[in-house]
Legacy VTK file of the C-alpha trace (Angstrom):
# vtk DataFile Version 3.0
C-alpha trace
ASCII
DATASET POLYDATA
POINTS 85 float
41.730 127.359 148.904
42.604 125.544 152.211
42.009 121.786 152.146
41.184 119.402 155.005
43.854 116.852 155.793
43.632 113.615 158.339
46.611 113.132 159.942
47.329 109.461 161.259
50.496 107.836 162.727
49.293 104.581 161.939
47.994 102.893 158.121
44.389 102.420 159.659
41.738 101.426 157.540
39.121 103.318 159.764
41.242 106.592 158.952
41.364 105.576 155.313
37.338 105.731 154.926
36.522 108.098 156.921
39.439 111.011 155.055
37.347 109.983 151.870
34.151 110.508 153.578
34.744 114.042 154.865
36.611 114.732 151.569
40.355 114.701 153.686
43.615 114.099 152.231
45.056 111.250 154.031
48.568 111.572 155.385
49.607 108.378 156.871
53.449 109.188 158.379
55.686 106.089 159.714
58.616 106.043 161.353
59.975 102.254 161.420
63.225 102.938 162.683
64.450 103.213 166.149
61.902 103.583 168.552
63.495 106.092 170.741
63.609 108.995 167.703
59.975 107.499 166.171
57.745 110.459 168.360
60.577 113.468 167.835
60.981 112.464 164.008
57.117 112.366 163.669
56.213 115.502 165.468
58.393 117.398 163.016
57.509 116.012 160.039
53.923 116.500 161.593
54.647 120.280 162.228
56.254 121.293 159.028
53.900 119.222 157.101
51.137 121.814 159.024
52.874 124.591 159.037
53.247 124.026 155.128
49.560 123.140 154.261
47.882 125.143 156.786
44.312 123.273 156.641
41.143 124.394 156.966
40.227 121.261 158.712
42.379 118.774 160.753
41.469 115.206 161.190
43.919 113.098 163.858
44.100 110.178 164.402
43.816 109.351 168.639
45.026 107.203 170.499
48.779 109.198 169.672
48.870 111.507 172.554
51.691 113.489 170.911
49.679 113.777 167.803
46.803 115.047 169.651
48.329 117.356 171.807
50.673 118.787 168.652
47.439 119.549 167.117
45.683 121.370 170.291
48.911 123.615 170.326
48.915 124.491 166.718
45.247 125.099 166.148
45.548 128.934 167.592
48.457 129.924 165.323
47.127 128.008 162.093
43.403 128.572 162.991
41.981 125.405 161.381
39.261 123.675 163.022
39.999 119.923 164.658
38.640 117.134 164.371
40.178 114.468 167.029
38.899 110.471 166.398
LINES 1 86
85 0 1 2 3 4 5 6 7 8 9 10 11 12 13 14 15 16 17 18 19 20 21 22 23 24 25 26 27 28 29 30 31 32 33 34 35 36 37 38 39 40 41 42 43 44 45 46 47 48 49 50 51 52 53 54 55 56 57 58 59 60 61 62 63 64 65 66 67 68 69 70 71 72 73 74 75 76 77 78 79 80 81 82 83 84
């Protein structure tokens, strides 16, 4: 059975309620390290974490532009509905 999963780049407490609200797994991915590689490290890990999972519903966390717009590429080959806050 396909689970729902909220996506956020960022530990927000907003994204923390909410993913137990709509009965989401919370994924909360950091990248501390140089600033330059912190979007290209996170969009992978972002896209095989998706590609792996394949949800039924996507939660993402906005603003993160890159987040947002990996999603709205994805959703036609993995088919999951999204959710963008």
């Amino acid at each position: 059975m396909k689970k729902n999963i909220w996506i956020s780049w960022e530990n927000h407490r907003r994204s923390s309620e909410l993913a137990k609200a709509f009965d989401a797994e919370l994924k909360v991915m950091k990248y501390d390290e140089a600033s330059y590689l912190r979007y290209p490290i996170l969009l992978l890990k972002t896209f095989i974490l998706l590609i792996g999972t394949r949800p039924a519903v996507l939660f993402v966390q906005n603003p993160s532009i890159f987040l947002t717009s990996l999603a709205c590429f994805l959703k036609p080959l993995l088919r999951y509905r999204l959710v963008i806050d």
